[in-house]
N, C-alpha and C positions, 0 to 999 in steps of 0.2 A: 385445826389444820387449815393454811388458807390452802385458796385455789382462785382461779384465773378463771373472770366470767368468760363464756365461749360465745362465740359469733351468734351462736343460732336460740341464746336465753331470752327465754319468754317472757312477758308481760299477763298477772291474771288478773281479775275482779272479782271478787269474792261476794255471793250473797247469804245472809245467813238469815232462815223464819225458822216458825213452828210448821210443822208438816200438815197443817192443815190448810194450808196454801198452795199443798202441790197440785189440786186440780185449777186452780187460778194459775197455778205457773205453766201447767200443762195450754191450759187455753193462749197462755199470750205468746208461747214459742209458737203453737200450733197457726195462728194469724198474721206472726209479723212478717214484716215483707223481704226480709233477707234468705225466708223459705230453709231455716230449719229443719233437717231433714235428720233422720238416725241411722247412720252410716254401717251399722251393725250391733245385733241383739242385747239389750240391757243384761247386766251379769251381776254376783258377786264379788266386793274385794276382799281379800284378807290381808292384814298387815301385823306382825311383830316388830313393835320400836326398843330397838336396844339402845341404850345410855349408860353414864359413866355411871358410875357408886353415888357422886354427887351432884346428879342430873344436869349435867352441862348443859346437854341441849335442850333441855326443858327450858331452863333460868335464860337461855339466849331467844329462845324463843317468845317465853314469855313477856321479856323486858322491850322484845324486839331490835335487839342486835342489828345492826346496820347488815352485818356477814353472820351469817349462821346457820345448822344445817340440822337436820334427821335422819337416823341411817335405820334401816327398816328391809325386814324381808318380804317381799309383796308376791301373794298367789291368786288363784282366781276360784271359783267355783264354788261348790257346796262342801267340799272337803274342810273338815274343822283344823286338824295339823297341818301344819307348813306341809304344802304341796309342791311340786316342782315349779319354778318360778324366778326369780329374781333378789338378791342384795341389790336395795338400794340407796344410795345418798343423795338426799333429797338438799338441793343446796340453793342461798338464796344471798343474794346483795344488793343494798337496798330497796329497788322495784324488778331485778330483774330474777330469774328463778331457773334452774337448769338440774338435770337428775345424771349420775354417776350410774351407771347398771352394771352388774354382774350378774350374767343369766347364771340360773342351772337347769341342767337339764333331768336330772335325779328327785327325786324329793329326798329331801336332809332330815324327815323324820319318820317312822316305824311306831308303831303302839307299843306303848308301856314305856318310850323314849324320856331319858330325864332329859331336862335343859341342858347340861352340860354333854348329853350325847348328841343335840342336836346341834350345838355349835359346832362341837368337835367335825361332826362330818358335812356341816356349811364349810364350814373354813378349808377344811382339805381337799373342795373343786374349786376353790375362788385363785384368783389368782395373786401375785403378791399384795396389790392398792388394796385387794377388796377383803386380804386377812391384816390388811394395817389398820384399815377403818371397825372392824370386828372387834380386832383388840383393844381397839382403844374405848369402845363402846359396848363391853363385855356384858352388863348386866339387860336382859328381857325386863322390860317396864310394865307395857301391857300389849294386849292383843286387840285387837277392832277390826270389825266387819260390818260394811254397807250395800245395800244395793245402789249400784251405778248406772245411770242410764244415759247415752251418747251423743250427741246435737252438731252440728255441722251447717253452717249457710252454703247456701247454694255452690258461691264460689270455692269453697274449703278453706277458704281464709282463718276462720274465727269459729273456735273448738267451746263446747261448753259441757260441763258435765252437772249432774241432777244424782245428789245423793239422799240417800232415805235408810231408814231402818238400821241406825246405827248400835251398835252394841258395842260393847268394851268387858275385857274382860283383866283383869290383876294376876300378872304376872310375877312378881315381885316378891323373894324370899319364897317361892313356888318352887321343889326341885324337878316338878312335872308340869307340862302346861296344865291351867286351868281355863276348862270350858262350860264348868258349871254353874259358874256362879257369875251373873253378870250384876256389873256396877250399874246402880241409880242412874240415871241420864233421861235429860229430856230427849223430848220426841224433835227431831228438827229437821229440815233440810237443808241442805249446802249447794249452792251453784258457784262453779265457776265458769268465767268466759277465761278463755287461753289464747294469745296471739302473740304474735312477731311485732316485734316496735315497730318499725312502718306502720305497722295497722293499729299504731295506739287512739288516734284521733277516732277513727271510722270504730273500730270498739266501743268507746264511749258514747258512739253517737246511737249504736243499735240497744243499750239498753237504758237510753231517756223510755221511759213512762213505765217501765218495769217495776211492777208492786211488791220489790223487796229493797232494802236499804242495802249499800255498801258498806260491809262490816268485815274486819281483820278477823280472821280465823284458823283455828289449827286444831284440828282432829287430836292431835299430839296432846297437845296443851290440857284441853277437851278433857279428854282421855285420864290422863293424868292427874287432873283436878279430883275428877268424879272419884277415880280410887283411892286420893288420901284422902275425903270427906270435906273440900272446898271448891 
């Protein structure tokens, strides 16, 4: 599907280690002089990525598609089933990145819910965009959950998030979710910095000396790999 980058699409910077650098990452937010502050309590995320039959947006993502996107249902908490929360599409053109949302206010799942019961009743609060993107994106790939925690410079300019404790779990040919059985994966952390293009220069200049490398990432992809054993 195309779509029309919006005024207000972001710019990120991706850091990817082994999680044993997170108190080294802690120490250098905590010192640097743009004063980093945590705007509100570190949480969990939850996300279901739905894709075609022939993983479209895996292979676009993978190859890196100039235009390309991930449609995923995003909750928060300790709650294992899709909780109340949001469909989203996660979309992206070349450097810039902007997210599609369709809240809900209900949770779309019940215990003992198969996958096709829980679509069934996403789709029937969404509104027309957000049961076109459903359909076309019918099959649950996998499920993933991280702890998130929040960062903010002083001025609220430049957003960064700090994830840990990622899990994944294989959705796929599953007529129920599965939350037992988690895929292989290493241990890692994911930073991103988030900003408005104006602020692309002044971005780049707050994480000179930061002890992780700039590295292209996708929890998706990630994700993906670990459950078909690549």
């Amino acid at each position: 599907m195309s779509v029309t980058v919006p005024s207000d699409a972001r710019l990120e910077i991706k850091f990817v280690a082994d999680e044993r650098y997170e108190q080294l990452l802690e120490s250098w937010f905590a010192g640097h002089p743009a004063c980093f502050a945590e705007p509100f309590p570190a949480r969990w995320v939850n996300n279901v990525y739905f894709d075609t039959y022939d993983y479209l947006a895996f292979r676009q993502n993978l190859s890196g598609a100039s235009q390309r996107y991930k449609v995923r249902y995003r909750w928060y908490g300790e709650h294992g089933l899709p909780d109340r929360g949001s469909l989203e599409v996660k979309c992206k053109r070349n450097f810039y990145g902007w997210k599609i949302r369709y809240p809900r206010d209900e949770a779309p799942s019940q215990a003992g819910d198969r996958w096709r019961d829980i679509r069934r009743r996403l789709a029937e609060r969404l509104p027309a965009a957000g049961r076109t993107w459903l359909a076309a994106n019918p099959q649950p790939v996998i499920l993933n959950r991280y702890h998130r925690r929040y960062l903010v410079t002083h001025d609220q300019r430049v957003r960064a998030t700090i994830d840990t404790r990622l899990c994944v779990y294989d959705q796929r040919y599953k007529p129920h979710p599965n939350l037992s059985h988690a895929a292989n994966l290493q241990r890692l952390l994911v930073v991103e910095l988030k900003f408005e293009r104006s602020e692309r220069e002044r971005a780049s200049r707050l994480v000179e000396g930061l002890p992780l490398r700039v590295s292209r990432h996708s929890k998706y992809v990630t994700g993906v790999q670990s459950v078909r054993g690549y």
